[in-house]
Each structure stands twice: as C-alpha cells, then as structure tokens.
C-alpha positions as a Markdown table, in Angstrom:
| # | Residue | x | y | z |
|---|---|---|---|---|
| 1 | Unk | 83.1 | 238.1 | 58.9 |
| 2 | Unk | 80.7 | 235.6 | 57.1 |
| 3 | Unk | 82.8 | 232.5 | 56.0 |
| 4 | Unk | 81.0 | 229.7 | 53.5 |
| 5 | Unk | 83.4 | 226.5 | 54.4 |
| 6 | Unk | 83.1 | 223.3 | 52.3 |
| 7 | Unk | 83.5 | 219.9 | 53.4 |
| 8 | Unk | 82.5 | 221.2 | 56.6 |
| 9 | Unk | 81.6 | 217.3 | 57.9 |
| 10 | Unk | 85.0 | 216.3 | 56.9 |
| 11 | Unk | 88.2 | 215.6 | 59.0 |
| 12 | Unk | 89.5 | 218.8 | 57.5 |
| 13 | Unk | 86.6 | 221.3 | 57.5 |
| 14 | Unk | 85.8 | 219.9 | 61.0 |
| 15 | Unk | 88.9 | 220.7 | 62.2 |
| 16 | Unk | 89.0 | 224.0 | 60.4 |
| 17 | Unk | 85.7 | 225.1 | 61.7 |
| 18 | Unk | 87.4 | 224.3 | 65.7 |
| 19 | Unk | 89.9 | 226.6 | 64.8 |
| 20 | Unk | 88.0 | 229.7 | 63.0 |
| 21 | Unk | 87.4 | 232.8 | 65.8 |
| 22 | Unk | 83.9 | 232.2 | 67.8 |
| 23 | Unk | 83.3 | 236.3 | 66.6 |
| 24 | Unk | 83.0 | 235.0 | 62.8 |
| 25 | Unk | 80.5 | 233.4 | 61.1 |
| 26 | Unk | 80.2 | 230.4 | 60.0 |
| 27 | Unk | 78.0 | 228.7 | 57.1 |
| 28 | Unk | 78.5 | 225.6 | 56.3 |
| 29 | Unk | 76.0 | 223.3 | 54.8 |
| 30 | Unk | 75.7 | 220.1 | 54.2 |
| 31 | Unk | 76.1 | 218.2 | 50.8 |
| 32 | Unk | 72.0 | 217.0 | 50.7 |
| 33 | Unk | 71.4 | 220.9 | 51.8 |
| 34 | Unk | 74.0 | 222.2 | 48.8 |
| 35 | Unk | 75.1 | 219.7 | 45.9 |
| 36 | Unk | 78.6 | 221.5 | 45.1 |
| 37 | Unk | 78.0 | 219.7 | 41.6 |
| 38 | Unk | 74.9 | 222.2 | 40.7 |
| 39 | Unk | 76.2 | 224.8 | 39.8 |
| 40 | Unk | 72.7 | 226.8 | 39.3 |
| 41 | Unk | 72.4 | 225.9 | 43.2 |
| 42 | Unk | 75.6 | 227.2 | 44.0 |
| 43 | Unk | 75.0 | 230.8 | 42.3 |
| 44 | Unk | 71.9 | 230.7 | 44.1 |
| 45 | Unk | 73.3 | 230.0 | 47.6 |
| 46 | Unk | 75.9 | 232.5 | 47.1 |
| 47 | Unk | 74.0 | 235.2 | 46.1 |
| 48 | Unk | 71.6 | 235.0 | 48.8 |
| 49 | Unk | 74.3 | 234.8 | 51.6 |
| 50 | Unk | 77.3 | 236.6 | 50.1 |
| 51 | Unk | 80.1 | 235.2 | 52.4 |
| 52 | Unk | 83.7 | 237.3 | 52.9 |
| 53 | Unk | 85.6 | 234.3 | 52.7 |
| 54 | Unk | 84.8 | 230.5 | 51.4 |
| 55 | Unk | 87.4 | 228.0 | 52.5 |
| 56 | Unk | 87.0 | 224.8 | 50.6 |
| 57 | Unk | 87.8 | 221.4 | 51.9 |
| 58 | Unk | 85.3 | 219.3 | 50.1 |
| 59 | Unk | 86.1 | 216.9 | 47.9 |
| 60 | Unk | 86.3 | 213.0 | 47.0 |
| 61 | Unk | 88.5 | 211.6 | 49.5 |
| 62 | Unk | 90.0 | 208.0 | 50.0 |
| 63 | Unk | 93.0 | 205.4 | 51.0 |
| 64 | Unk | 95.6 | 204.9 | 48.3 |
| 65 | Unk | 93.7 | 201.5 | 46.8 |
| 66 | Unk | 90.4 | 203.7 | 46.6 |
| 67 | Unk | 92.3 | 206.4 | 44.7 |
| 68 | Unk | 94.3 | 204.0 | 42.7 |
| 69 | Unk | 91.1 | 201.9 | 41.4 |
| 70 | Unk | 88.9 | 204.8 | 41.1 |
| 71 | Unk | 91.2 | 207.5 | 39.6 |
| 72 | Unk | 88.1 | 208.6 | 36.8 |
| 73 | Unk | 85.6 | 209.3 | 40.5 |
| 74 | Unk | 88.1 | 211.4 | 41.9 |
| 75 | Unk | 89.2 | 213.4 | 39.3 |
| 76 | Unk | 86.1 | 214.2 | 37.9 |
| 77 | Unk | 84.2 | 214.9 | 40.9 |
| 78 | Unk | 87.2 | 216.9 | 42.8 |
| 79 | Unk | 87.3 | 218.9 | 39.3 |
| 80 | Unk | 83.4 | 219.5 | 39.0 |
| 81 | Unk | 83.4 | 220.9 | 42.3 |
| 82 | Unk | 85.9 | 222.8 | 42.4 |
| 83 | Unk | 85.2 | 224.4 | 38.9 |
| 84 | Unk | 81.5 | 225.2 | 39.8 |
| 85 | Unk | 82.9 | 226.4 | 43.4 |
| 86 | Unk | 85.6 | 228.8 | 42.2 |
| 87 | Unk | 83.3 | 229.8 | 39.1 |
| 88 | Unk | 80.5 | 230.8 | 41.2 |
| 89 | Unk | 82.5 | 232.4 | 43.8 |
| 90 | Unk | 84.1 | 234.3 | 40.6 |
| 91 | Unk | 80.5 | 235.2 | 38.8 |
| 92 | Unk | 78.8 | 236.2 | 42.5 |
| 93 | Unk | 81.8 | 238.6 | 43.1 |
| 94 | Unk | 83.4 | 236.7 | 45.7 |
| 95 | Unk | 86.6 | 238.3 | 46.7 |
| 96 | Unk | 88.4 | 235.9 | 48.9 |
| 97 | Unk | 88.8 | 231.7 | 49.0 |
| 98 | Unk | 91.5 | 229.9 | 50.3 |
| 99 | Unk | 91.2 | 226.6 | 48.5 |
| 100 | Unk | 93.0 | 223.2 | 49.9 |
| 101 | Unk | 94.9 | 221.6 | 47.7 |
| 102 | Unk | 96.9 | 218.2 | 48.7 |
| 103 | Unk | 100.9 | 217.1 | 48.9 |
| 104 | Unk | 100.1 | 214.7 | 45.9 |
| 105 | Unk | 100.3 | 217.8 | 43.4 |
| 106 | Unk | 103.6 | 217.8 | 44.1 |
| 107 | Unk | 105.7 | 215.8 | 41.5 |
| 108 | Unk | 106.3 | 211.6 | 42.8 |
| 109 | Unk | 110.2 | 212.9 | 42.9 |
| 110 | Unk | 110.2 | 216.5 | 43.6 |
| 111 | Unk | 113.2 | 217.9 | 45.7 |
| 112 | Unk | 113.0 | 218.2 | 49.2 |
| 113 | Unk | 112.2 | 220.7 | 50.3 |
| 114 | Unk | 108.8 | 220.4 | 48.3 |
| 115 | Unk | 107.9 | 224.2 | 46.6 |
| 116 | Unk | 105.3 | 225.4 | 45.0 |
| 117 | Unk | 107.4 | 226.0 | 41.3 |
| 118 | Unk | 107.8 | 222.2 | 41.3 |
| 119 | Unk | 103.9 | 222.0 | 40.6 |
| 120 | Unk | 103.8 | 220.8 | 37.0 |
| 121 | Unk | 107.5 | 220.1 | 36.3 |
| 122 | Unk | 107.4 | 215.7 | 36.6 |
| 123 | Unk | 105.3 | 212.7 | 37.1 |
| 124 | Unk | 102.8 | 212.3 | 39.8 |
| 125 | Unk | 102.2 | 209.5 | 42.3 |
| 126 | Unk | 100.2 | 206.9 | 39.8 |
| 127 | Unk | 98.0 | 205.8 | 43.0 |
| 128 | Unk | 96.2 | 209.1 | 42.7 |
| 129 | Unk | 96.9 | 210.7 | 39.6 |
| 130 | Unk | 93.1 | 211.5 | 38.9 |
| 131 | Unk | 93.1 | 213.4 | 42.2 |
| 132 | Unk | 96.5 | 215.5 | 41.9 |
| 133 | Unk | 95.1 | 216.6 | 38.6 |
| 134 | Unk | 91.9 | 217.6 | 39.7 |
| 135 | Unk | 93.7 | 219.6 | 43.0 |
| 136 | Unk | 96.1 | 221.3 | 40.5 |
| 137 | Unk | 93.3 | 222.7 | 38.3 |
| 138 | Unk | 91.6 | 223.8 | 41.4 |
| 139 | Unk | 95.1 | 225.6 | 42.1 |
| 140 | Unk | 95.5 | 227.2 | 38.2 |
| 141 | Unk | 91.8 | 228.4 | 38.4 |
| 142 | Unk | 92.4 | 230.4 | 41.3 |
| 143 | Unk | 95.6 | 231.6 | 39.9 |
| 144 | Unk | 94.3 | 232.4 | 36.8 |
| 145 | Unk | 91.1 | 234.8 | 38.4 |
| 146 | Unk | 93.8 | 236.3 | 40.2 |
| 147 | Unk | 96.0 | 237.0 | 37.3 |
| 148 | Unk | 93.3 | 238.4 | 35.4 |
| 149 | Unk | 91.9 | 240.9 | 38.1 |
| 150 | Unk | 94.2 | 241.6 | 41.2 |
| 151 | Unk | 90.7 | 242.6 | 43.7 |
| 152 | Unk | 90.3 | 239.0 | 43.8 |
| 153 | Unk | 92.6 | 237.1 | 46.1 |
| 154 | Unk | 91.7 | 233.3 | 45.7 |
| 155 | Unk | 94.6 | 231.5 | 47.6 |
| 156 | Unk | 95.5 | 227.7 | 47.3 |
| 157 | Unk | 96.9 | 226.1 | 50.6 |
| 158 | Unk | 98.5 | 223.1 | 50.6 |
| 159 | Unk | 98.6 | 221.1 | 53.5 |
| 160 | Unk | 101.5 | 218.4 | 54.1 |
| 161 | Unk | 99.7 | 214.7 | 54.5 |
| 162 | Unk | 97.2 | 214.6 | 57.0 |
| 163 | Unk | 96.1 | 212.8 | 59.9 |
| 164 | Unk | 94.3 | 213.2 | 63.4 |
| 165 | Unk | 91.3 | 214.3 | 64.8 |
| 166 | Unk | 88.2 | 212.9 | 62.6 |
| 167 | Unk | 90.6 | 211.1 | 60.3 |
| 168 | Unk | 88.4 | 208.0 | 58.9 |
| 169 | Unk | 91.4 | 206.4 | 57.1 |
C-alpha cells in the first residue's frame, strides 16, 4: 500500500510515520517539495503517484496565545489546505483519507464523554476558534464526498490533546 501522509515533519505525522507497517509505502514530502496551498501542484502530485491512502496531519499549529492572536492565520491556512487536499484527493479519484481533526471542534462545554454528534451543537474555545472552524470543515468535507458517493471512504479522526515525542510546545 502506497500512503501520501501530510505534515510528515510534524510531531504528529512523525509519530504516525513510526507507527505505519515497514511493508507499506510511504510518501511524504516536504512543504518546499509540495505547497498543500497549490492546488494545481497537488492534482499534479497526485496524479503522478496515485497513493491508496493519504493521512493528513499538516496544518498551522501553535500554543493557545499563538492561536488566540492569530485566529485569521489559522483558520485560513488550516481551511486552504485542507480544501485543496480533500478536493484533489476527490478530483484524482482518491478513495481513502483519514483526516486529523483536533479536541477543540468539540463545543468549550460539551458533555463528558465528548461524541462526535456534539460537533456543531455550542460555542467553541474563543482561544482557537479560527482553528476549530477550519478542522470542522475539513471534517464536513469528508462527510459530505462520502455522502454523495459511498466508494469513497474519507474518515476524520480525532485525537484527544496531544503531547510527547517531537512535541515543540
């Protein structure tokens, strides 16, 4: 199995790539070998190297004061990659992605425990609002492909709050 992962320098896709079978293989290119914003580039890439799987975990990432006094960065570049991503994966006939998506979708007072049909249903954290929006459209994109043609199985996962290995934060 061919698998495209994003974010591949990351704390997550670092630690994703330790974990993924040594009998797959992996691409995974870096952002000045693939700008994720091009979205021309990306149809390109993905044509000429027609993974079985992409697992995305790029994106804009930072501490809650980043998030808080940039919320117009990360929304717009979390959105613009994952749209182009998910898109292209979509127009190249790409049948399987298992997209990341974050805790901070999750309304600020959801009910423990967290589930998924709480998505949408209240406020979100303020300190990364712009962030939990763009994750959530990620999220409906994916569900909407699927929804609209059942050979495509475009999965969002979403991890509880991280840290660990390769965490910068």
């Amino acid at each position: 199995m061919k698998i495209f992962l994003t974010g591949a320098r990351g704390m997550v896709g670092r630690n994703v790539a330790a974990l993924l079978p040594k009998d797959h293989s992996l691409i995974a290119p870096s952002k000045k070998e693939l700008n994720l914003k091009n979205f021309d580039q990306l149809i390109t890439y993905l044509s000429l190297n027609k993974p079985d799987l992409i697992i995305h975990a790029a994106g804009l990432v930072g501490g809650i004061k980043t998030n808080f006094e940039h919320q117009r960065d990360f929304l717009l570049e979390n959105l613009e990659i994952g749209k182009n991503l998910i898109t292209a994966a979509h127009s190249t006939n790409i049948k399987k992605i298992i997209n990341l998506g974050s805790s901070c979708m999750y309304p600020k007072f959801g009910n423990n425990p967290l589930t998924e049909d709480q998505i949408l249903k209240g406020a979100l954290e303020e300190t990364n609002e712009g962030y939990a929006i763009a994750k959530i459209f990620n999220l409906k994109l994916c569900s909407y492909i699927m929804q609209e043609d059942s050979n495509f199985e475009y999965k969002t996962l979403i991890p509880c709050n991280l840290f660990g290995v390769f965490d910068k934060f």
